[in-house]
KEVOSE-787825 format. One line per field, with one value per residue (C-alpha): x, y, z. Coordinates in Angstrom, 1 decimal, padded with zeros to 4 digits. Layout:
N
X: (X; ...)
Y: (Y; ...)
Z: (Z; ...)
//
This chain:
647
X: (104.6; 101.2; 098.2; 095.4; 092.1; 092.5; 096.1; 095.2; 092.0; 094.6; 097.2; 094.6; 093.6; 096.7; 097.6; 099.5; 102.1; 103.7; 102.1; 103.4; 101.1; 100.0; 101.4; 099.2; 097.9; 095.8; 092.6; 091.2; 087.5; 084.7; 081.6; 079.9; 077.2; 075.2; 072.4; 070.4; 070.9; 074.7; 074.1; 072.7; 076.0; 077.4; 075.4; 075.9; 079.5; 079.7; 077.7; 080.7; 082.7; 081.4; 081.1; 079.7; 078.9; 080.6; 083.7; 083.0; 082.0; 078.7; 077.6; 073.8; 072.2; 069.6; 066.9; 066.2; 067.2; 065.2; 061.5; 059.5; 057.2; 056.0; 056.5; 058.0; 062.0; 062.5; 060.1; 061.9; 065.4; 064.0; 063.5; 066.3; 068.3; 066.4; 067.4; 071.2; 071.1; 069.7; 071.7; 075.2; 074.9; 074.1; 071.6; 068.5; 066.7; 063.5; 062.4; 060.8; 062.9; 065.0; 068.3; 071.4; 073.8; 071.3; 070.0; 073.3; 074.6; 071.7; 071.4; 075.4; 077.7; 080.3; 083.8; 087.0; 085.4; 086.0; 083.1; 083.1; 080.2; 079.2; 077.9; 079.8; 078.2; 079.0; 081.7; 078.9; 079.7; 083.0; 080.3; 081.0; 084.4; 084.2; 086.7; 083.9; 084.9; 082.9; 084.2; 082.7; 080.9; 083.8; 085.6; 082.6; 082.3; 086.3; 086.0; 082.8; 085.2; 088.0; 089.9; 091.7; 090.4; 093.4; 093.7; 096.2; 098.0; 095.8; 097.0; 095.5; 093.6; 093.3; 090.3; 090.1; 086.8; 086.6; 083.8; 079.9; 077.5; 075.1; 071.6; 069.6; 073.2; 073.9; 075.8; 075.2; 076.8; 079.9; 080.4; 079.3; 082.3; 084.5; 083.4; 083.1; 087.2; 087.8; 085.4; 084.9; 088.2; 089.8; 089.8; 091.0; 093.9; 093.0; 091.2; 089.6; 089.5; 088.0; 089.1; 089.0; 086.5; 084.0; 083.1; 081.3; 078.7; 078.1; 075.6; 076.4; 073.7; 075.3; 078.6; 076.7; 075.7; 079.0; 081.0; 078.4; 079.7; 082.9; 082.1; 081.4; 084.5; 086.8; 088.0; 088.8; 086.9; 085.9; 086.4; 085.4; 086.3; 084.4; 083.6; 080.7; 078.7; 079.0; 078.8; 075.4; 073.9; 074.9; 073.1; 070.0; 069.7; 070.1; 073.5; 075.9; 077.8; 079.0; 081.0; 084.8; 086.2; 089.2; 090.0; 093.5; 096.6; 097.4; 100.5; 099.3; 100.3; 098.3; 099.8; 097.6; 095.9; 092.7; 090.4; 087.3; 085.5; 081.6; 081.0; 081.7; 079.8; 076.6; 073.7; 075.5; 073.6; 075.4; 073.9; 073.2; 075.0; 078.0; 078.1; 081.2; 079.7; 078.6; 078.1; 076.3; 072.4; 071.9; 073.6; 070.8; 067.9; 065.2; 065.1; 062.2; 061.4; 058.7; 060.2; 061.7; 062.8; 063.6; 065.6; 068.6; 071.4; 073.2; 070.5; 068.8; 068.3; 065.2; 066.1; 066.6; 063.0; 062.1; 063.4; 061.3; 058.3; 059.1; 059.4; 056.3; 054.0; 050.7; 051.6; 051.2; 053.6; 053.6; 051.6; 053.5; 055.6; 055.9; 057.4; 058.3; 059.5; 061.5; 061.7; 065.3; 064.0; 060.4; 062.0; 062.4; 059.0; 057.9; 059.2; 058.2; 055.2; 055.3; 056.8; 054.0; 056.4; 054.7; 051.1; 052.8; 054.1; 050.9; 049.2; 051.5; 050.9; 053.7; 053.5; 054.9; 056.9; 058.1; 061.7; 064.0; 066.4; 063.7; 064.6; 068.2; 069.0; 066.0; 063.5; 060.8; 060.3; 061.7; 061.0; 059.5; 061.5; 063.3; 062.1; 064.4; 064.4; 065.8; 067.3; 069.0; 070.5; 074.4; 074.5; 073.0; 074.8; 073.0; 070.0; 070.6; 067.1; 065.1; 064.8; 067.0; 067.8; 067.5; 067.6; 068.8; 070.2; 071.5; 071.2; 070.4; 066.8; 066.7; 067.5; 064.9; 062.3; 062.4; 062.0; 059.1; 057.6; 058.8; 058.1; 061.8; 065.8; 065.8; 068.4; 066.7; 068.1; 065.3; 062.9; 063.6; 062.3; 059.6; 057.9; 059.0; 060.8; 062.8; 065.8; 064.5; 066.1; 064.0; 064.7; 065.0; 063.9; 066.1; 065.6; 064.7; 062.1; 063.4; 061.4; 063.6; 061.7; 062.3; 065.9; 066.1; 069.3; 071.3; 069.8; 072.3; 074.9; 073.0; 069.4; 071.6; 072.8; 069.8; 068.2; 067.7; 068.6; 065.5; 066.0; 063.4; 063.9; 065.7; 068.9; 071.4; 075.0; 077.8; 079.6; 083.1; 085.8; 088.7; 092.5; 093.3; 095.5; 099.0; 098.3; 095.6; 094.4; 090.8; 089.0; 088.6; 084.4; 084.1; 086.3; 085.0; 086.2; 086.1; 084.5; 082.4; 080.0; 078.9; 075.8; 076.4; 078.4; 076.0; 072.3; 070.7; 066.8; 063.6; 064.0; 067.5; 068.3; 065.4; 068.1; 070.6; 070.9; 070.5; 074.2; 073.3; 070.1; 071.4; 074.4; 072.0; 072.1; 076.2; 077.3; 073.7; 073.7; 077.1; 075.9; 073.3; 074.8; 077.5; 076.1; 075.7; 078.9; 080.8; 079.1; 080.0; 083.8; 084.4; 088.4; 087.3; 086.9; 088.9; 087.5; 088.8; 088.2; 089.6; 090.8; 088.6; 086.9; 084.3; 083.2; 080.3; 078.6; 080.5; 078.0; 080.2; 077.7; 079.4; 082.5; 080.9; 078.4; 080.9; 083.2; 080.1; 080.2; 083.9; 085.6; 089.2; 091.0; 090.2; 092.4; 091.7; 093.9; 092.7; 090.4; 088.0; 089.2; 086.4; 085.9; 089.4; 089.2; 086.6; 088.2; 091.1; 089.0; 087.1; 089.9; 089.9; 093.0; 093.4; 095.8; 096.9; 098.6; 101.8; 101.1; 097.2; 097.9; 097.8; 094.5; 093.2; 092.7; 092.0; 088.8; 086.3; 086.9; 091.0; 093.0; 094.4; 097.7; 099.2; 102.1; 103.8; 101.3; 101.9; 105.7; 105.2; 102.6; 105.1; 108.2; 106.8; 104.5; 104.9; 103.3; 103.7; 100.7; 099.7; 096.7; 095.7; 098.8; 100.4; 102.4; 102.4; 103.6; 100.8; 101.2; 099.2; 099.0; 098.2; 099.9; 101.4; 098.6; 096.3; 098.7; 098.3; 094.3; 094.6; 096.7; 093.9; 091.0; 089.6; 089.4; 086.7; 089.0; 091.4; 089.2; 087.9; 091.6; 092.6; 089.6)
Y: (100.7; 101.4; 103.1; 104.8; 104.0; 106.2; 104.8; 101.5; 102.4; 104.1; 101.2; 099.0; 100.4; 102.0; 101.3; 103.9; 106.6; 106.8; 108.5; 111.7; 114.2; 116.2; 113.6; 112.5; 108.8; 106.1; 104.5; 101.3; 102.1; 099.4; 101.1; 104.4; 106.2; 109.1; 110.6; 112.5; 116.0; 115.0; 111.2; 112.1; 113.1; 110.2; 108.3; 110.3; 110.5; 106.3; 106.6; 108.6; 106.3; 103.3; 101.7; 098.0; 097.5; 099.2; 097.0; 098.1; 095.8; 098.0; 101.0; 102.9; 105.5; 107.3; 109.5; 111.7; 115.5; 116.3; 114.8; 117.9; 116.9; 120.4; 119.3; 116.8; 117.3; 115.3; 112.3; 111.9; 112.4; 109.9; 107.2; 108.2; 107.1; 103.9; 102.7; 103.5; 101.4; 098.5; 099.6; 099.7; 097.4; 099.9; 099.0; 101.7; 103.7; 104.7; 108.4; 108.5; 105.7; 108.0; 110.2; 108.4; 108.9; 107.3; 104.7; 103.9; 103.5; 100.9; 098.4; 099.1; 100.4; 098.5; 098.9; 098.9; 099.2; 102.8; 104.7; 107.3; 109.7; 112.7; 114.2; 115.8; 114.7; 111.2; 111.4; 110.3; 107.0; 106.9; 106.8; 102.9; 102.6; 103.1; 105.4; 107.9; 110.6; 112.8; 114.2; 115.0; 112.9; 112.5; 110.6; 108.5; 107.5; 106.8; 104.4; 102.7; 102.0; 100.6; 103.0; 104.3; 107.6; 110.1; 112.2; 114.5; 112.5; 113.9; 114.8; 112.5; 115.5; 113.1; 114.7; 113.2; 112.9; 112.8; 112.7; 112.7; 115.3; 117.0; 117.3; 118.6; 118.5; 116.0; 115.0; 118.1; 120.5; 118.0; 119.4; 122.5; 122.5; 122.0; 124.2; 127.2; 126.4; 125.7; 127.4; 126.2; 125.5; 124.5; 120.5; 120.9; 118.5; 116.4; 113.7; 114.0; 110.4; 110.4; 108.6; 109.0; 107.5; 109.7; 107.4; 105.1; 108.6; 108.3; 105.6; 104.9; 107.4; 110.2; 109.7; 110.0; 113.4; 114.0; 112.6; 114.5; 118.0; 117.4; 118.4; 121.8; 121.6; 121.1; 117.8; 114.9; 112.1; 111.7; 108.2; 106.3; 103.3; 100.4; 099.0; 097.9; 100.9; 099.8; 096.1; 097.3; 099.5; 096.8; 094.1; 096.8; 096.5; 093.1; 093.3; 091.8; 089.8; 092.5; 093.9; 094.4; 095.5; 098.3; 100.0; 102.2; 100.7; 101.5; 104.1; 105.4; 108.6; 111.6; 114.4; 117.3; 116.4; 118.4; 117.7; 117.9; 117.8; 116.4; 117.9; 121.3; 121.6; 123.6; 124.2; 126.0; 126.9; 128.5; 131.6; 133.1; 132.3; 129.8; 127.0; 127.9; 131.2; 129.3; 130.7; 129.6; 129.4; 131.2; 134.2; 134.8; 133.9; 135.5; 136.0; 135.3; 132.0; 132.1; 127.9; 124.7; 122.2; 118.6; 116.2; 116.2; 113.8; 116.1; 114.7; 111.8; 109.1; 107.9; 109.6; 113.2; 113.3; 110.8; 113.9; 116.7; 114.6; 114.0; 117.5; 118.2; 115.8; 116.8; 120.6; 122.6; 124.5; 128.2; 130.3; 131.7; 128.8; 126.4; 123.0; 120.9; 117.2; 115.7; 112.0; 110.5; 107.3; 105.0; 103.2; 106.0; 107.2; 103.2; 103.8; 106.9; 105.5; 102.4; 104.5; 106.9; 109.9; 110.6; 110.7; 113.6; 115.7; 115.5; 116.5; 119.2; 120.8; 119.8; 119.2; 116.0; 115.8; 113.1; 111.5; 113.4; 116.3; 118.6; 121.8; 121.2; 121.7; 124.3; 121.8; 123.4; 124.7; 128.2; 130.5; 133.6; 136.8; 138.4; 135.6; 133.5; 129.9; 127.5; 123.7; 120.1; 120.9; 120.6; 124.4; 127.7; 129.5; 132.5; 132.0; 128.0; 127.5; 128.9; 132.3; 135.0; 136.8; 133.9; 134.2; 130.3; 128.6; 125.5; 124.3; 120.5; 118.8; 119.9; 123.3; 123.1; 121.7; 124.7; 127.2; 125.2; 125.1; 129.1; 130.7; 132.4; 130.8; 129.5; 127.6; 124.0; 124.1; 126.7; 124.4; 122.3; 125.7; 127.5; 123.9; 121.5; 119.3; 116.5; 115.9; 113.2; 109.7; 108.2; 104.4; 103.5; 099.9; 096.6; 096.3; 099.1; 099.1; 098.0; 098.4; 096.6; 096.6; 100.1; 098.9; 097.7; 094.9; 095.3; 093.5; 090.6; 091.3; 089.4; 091.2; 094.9; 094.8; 094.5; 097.8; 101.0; 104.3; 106.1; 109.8; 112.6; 116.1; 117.7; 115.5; 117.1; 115.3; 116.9; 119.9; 119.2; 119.7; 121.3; 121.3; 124.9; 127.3; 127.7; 131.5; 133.3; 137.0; 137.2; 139.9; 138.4; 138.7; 138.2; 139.5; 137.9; 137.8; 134.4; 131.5; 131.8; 128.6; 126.2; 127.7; 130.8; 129.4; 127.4; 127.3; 124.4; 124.7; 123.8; 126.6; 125.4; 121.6; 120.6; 121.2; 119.4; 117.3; 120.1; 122.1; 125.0; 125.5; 125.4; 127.7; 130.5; 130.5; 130.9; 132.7; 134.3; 134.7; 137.0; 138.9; 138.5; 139.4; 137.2; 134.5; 137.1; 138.8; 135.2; 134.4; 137.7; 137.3; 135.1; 134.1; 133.0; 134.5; 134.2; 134.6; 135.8; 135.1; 135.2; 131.5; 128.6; 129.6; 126.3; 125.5; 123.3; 120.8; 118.3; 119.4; 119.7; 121.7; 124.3; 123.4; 122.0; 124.9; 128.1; 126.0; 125.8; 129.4; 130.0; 129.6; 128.6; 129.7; 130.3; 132.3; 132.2; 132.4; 128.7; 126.7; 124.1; 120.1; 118.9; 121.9; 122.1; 118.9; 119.1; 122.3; 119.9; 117.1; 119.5; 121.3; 124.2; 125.6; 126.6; 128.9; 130.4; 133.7; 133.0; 136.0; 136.6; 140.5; 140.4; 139.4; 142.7; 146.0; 144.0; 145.1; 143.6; 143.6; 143.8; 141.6; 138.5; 137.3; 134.0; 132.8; 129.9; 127.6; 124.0; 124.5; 126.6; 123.4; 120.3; 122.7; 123.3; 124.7; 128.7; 130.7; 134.7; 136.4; 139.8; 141.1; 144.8; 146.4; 144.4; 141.3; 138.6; 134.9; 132.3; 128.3; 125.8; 122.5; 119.7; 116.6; 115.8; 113.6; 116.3; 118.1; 116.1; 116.3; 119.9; 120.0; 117.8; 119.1; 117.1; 113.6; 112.7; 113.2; 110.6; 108.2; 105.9; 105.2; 104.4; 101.8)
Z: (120.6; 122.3; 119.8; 120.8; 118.7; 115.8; 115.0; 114.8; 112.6; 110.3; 110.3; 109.8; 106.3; 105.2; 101.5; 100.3; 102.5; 105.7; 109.1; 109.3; 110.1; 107.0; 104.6; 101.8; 102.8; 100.9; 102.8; 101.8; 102.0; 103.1; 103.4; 101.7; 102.4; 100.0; 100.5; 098.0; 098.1; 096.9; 095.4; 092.4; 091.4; 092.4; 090.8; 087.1; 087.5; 088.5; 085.1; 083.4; 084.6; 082.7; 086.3; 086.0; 089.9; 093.1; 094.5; 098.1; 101.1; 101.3; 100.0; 100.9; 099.1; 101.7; 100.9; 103.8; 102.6; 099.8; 100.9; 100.0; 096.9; 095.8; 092.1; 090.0; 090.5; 093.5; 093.0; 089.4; 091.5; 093.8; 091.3; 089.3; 093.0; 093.6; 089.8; 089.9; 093.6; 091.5; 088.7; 090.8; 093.7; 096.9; 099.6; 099.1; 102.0; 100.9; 101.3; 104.8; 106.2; 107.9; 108.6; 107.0; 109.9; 112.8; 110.3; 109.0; 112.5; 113.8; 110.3; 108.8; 111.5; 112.6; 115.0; 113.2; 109.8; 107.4; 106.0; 103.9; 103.2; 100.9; 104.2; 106.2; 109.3; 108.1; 111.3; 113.2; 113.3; 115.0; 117.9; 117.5; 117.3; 113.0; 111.5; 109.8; 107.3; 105.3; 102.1; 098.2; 096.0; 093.9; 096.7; 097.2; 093.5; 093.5; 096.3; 094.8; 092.1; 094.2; 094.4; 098.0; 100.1; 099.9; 102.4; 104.4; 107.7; 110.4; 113.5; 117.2; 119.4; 123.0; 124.4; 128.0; 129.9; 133.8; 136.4; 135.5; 133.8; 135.9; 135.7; 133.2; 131.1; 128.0; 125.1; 123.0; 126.1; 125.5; 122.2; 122.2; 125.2; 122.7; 120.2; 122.7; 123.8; 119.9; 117.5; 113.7; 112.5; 116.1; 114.5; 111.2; 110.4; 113.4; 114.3; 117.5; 120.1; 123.2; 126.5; 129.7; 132.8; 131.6; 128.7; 131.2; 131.2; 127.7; 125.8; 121.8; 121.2; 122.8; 121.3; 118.0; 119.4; 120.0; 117.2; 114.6; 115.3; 115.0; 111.4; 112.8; 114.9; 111.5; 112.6; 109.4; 112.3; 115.5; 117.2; 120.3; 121.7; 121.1; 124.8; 126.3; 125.2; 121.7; 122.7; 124.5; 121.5; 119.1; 121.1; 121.4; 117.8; 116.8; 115.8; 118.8; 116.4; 114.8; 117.9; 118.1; 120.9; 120.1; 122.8; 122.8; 124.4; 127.7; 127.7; 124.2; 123.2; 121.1; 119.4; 121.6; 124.6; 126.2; 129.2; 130.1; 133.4; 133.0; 136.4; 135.7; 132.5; 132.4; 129.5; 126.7; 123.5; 120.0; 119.2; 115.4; 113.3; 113.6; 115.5; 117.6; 119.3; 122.1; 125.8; 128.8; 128.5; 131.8; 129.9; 127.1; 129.6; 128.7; 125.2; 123.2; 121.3; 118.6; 117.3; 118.9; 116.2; 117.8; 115.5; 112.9; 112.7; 115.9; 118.3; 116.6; 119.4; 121.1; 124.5; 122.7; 122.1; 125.0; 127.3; 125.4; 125.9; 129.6; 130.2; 128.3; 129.7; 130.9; 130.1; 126.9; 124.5; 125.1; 123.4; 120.3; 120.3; 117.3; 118.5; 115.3; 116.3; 113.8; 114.2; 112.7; 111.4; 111.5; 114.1; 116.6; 116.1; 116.4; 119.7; 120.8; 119.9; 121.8; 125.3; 124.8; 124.4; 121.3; 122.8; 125.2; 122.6; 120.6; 123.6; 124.3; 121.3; 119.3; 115.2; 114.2; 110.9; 108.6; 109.3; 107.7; 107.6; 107.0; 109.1; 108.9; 105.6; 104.9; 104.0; 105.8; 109.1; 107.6; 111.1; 110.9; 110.2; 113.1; 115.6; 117.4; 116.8; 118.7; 117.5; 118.4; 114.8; 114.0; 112.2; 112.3; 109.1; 107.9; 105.5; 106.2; 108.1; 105.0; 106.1; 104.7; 107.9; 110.2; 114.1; 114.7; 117.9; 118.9; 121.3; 123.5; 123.8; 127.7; 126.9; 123.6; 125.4; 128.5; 126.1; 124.5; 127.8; 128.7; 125.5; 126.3; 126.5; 129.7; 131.6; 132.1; 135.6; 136.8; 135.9; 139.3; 141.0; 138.4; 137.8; 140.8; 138.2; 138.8; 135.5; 133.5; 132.9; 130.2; 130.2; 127.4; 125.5; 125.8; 122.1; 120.0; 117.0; 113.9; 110.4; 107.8; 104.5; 103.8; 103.1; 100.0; 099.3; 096.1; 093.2; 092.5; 089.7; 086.4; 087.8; 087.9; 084.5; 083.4; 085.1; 082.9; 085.3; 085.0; 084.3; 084.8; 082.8; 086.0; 085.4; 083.6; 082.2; 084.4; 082.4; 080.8; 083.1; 080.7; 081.7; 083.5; 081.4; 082.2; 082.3; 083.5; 083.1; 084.7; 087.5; 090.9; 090.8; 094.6; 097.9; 101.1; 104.7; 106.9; 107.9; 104.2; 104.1; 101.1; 102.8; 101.2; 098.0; 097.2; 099.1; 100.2; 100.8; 098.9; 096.3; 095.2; 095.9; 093.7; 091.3; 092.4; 089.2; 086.7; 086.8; 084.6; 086.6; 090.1; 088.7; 088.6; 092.3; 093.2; 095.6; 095.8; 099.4; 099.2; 095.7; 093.7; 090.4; 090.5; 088.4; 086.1; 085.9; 086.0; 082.6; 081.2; 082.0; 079.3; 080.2; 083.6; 087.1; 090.6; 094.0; 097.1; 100.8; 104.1; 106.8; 106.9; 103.4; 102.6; 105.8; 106.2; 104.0; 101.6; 098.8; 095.7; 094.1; 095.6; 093.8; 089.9; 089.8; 090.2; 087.8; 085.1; 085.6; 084.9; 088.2; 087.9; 091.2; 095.0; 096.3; 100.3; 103.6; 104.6; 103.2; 104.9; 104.6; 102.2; 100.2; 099.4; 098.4; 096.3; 094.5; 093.5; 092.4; 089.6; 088.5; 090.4; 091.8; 095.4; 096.6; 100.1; 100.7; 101.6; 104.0; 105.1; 105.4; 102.1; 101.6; 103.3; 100.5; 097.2; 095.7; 093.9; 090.2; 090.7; 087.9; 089.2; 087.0; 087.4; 084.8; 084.6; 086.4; 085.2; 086.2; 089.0; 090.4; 089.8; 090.8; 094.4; 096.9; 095.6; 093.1; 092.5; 091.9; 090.5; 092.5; 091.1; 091.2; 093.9; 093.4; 096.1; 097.0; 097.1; 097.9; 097.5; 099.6; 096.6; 096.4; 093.5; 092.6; 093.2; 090.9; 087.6; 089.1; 088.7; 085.3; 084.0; 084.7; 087.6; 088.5; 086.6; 083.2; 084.4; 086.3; 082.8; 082.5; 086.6; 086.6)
//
C-alpha cells in the first residue's frame, strides 16, 4: 500500500501498538535534545533514576534560554548542565553557541531519524525529513534510559502546496496561513506533512520556519520530504552523507487533506496575544511600533536577517524604534558577518544581542508598556515578552523590517512605491560558517563515571510524588476559561526561570499571572486543590514546571474541557489526574472555591473512561483519555516512582 512521509517515519520506529488513530503507540527514540530552561530536570531526575549513561544514538543538552547572568543561579545551573553531559553521555552546546532547534538541525539532524525534545518547538526539524516531537522532560529522561516515546496514534493532515510565493511574502506567511484557517488547537492529534509542487519554493531553512509553529498550531509533528532541498542544506553544511531521500509514495493517502495556493498569499502578522489571531498586514497599517525583535527558533536562518539588512541598507531605524537582532547561533552571525549584512544593521541603527532565545522566552528585550512590539518570534501569550500587559506581534522579517524602517505596521508591499524598493533575494553562501568547538563530545564511558555533577545552592532534589487518594474532598482554587498557557501556569522570564531547579522556590510563582494568591491559598488547603478551565487548557511550552510546581503545592486534578497534547501528558507523568467534562456546558457557572468530590477513583480509572463528579451542588460525568499505562502512572504517583524498577 502506498505511505506518505509520516507513515513510513512511524512504521519505521514502531515498537509497541497498532496505527489507529488515537491509539496509544510506542516510538523507538534515536536522538534527544534539552535545553536548559527544562534540562536541569532532566538531568536530576536521570539522577533519580540511578542512570549510568544514556542508551540513545545521540542526545544534546543546549544552553541558549537562560543566558542572562544577573547573579549566580544560572552560571551555577550552567555548570551543573555541562557536568551531567560529561556525567551521562550527551553532546554539550555551550551558552552562546546558539538556539537548539537551528543548531541542532545543521551539526545533528538527519532524514528518517526520531527526535524528541523538551521544547516544544523541537518539531522544527521535520524541516529535513526527521520525525520531530516535543514533549516533557520526563519523556526525554525515559528515552535516555531506553525506554520507547508513548504517544496517542496521530492522525496524517496532507497539506498540499501549489504555485509560487509572491514578493515581499515568505515562509512565516505559510504558517501563519495556516494558523489564521486553523487557530491554536486546529493540529492537535495530527501530524501535519507537506506536498505538493510548491515544495520546490521552499529551501530547508524555510521549512524550519514552517515546521516550528506547528507547535502553536497543536500539531504532535510537522514533516517534509526529504528531496533535494534537504540533499542541498545538508551539503551546505558539511553533512551530505547524511542524506536519505524519503519522499511519500505516489498514490499515498492522508486522513484530512488542505491546500494552499503560494500565489494568493499576502503579508499576514498575529496580533496580541495568541498566535492564531492572524489577519492581513495591510489591515492594521498604520499602527505604531516603538520595537522590532529579529530572531527565535520561528525565523532562525541566515536569509531572515539577510532580508532585514537588505532592506535596511544605507537607511536608518526610525526614530522611536528599537530594532533588537537576535542572531540563532555563532555561525549565522559568522555569516552575516562575512556577507556584510551585519555591517548594515549596525549602521542602521540596530542593537545586536547574544545568540540566544533572549526575547522569546522574556529573557530581555521586555517592550515598554502599552507600546506595540513587533517579532519573527513563534508566540505572543500575554505577559510572555517580559512585560505584564504586553502589546506583541508576530509577524515575518519583511514585514519586521518595514515597520523598522516606518516606525508604523506597514504592509512590506508599499515599500516598492514609498522607497522605490525592489523584494530582496539575498544569495545566500555555498557553504555556511560552521564554529564546532563550542560542541562539546560526550566524555567516553570510563572518563564519565568518573565526573562529580556539580551542584550550586539553586538546585533543589525534585519533591516526592505520592500515589493519588482514591477519594478526594478538596475546593477547586482556580476557574478559568480557554486557551490557558504554561505562560500563565507557570512564567518563564528572567525573574522566574532562574529557578528552574529550585521547586519550592519557583512554586511561589503558580498560576501568578491568573491570581496572585493562589500559591497561597494552595498551601493553606491542606487535603489538596483542583483547578478548572475551559478547551485546549496547557497550550504552549513543554515546561513541566508547570506541571511539578502546582503539584508541590497540592495539585491533584485538572478538570478542563480539552487539554493541550504535552501538557496533558506531563499531568499524567507526575501524578496528576486529568479529566474532561463529559459535556463542556458544564464547565460554565462553577465558582471559585466550589467543592470538587470524586469517589471511587482507582476503580473508576482501570474500569473505563467515566468518572461522576460532584462540583458545588451539581453532579456531572467526567472521562479521562489515559491509557492504561498511564493509569497505573496515575495510581502511582508519576512515572518517576516506577521508572528505578522499568530500567
Amino acid at each position: 500500500m502506498p505511505r506518505n512521509v509520516a507513515q513510513k517515519l512511524i512504521a519505521d520506529h514502531l515498537v509497541e501498538g497498532g496505527a489507529d488513530p488515537g491509539a496509544e503507540i510506542g516510538l523507538r527514540v534515536d536522538q534527544t535534545l534539552t535545553q536548559d530552561a527544562t534540562g536541569t530536570m532532566v538531568m536530576l531526575e536521570l539522577e533519580a533514576m540511578g542512570l549510568d549513561r544514556i542508551r540513545t544514538e545521540l542526545s544534546v543538552q543546549y544552553v541558549d534560554h537562560n543566558l542572562l547572568q544577573t547573579d549566580w543561579k544560572n552560571p551555577d545551573d550552567h555548570l551543573f548542565l555541562e557536568s551531567a553531559a560529561q556525567r551521562f553521555g550527551l553532546w554539550f552546546s555551550k551558552a552562546g553557541n546558539g538556539v537548539s532547534h537551528p543548531v541542532h538541525q545543521a551539526h545533528f539532524g538527519r532524514p528518517g531519524g526520531l527526535l524528541i525534545g523538551s521544547d516544544s518547538h523541537t518539531c522544527a526539524a521535520g524541516a529535513l525529513g526527521m520525525l520531530a516531537i516535543g514533549v516533557g522532560g520526563l519523556e526525554i529522561a525515559m528515552a535516555m534510559a531506553g525506554q520507547p516515546l508513548y504517544v496517542s496514534m496521530p492522525e496524517i493532515w496532507g497539506v498540499e502546496l501549489t504555485g509560487r510565493m509572491p514578493d515581499w511574502v515568505s515562509a512565516k506567511d505559510v504558517v501563519l496561513e495556516m494558523l489564521r484557517r486553523h487557530g491554536v488547537t486546529g493540529g492537535v492529534g495530527r501530524i501535519i506533512e507537506y506536498r505538493g509542487e510548491g515544495l520546490a519554493q521552499l529551501t530547508a531553512m524555510d521549512r524550519h520556519v514552517i515546521a516550528n509553529m506547528g507547535a502553536e498550531l497543536g500539531a504532535t509533528a510537522t514533516v517534509f520530504p526529504a528531496d533535494d532541498a534537504a540533499r542541498s542544506y545538508l551539503e551546505s553544511v558539511g553533512r551530505a552523507a547524511e542524506f536519505t531521500r524519503i519522499e511519500a509514495d505516489e498514490g499515498a493517502s492522508y486522513d484530512l487533506t488542505e491546500h494552499i495556493d503560494l500565489d494568493a498569499l499576502e503579508p499576514l502578522i498575529a496580533r496580541p496575544s495568541s498566535p492564531g489571531n492572524v489577519v492581513p498586514v495591510a489591515s492594521v497599517a498604520g499602527e505604531e511600533v516603538s520595537q522590532v525583535v529579529v530572531g527565535s527558533s520561528a525565523n532562525p536562518g541566515l536569509r531572515d536577517f539577510a532580508v532585514v539588512a537588505e532592506i535596511l541598507e544605507d537607511r536608518q531605524v526610525a526614530p522611536g524604534v528599537s530594532l533588537d537582532i537576535n542572531p540563532t547561533s555563532r555561525e549565522v552571525l559568522a555569516d552575516l558577518i562575512t556577507g556584510g549584512w551585519l555591517t548594515s544593521l549596525v549602521a542602521a541603527g540596530a542593537r545586536i544581542h547574544q545568540s540566544g532565545c533572549m526575547g522569546c522566552i522574556g529573557m530581555g528585550q521586555a517592550p515598554a508598556t502599552g507600546r506595540n512590539s513587533l517579532r519573527t518570534m513563534p508566540r505572543n501569550f500575554p505577559g510572555r515578552s517580559g512585560t505584564e500587559e504586553d502589546s506583541v506581534w508576530l509577524c515575518s522579517p519583511e514585514t519586521a523590517a518595514a515597520a523598522a524602517l516606518t516606525g508604523v505596521i506597514t504592509d512590506p508591499r508599499t515599500l516598492e512605491d514609498s522607497h522605490g524598493m525592489t523584494c530582496p533575494r539575498p544569495a545566500m553562501p555555498v557553504f555556511y560558517s560552521t564554529v564546532p568547538d563550542m560542541l562539546q563530545p560526550p566524555l567516553p564511558p570510563e572518563e564519565a563515571a568518573q565526573v562529580e555533577l556539580v551542584k550550586g545552592p539553586n538546585i533543589s532534589t525534585l519533591p516526592e510524588f505520592t500515589p493519588i487518594e482514591d477519594a478526594l474532598r478538596v475546593p477547586a482554587l482556580l476557574v478559568m476559561g480557554d486557551d490557558v498557557s504554561t505562560d500563565e501556569i507557570m512564567p518563564a522570564g528572567s525573574r522566574v526561570l532562574p529557578f528552574r531547579s529550585n521547586i519550592p522556590k519557583i512554586a511561589e510563582f503558580s498560576f501568578t499571572r491568573i491570581d496572585e494568591s493562589y500559591p497561597h491559598r494552595a498551601q493553606e488547603a491542606e487535603a489538596g486543590h483542583v483547578v478548572i478551565a475551559g478547551k485546549n487548557y496547557g497550550q504552549g511550552s513543554s515546561r513541566e514546571h508547570a506541571v511539578i510546581a502546582p503539584r508541590h503545592l497540592g495539585l491533584r486534578a485538572v478538570i478542563a474541557t480539552s487539554f493541550a497534547r504535552i501538557h496533558w501528558q506531563n499531568l499524567a507523568n507526575f501524578g496528576i489526574l486529568a479529566l474532561e467534562f463529559d459535556d463542556p456546558a458544564d464547565h460554565d457557572g462553577i465558582e471559585v472555591g466550589a467543592e470538587v468530590v470524586l469517589e471511587g477513583i482507582h476503580e473508576a480509572l482501570r474500569a473505563g473512561d467515566r468518572l461522576t463528579a460532584t462540583i458545588g451542588d451539581r453532579e456531572v460525568v467526567l472521562r479521562h483519555r489515559l491509557s492504561p499505562r498511564q493509569v497505573d502512572m496515575v495510581l502511582a504517583g508519576g512515572r518517576i516512582p516506577l521508572a528505578a524498577q522499568e530500567i
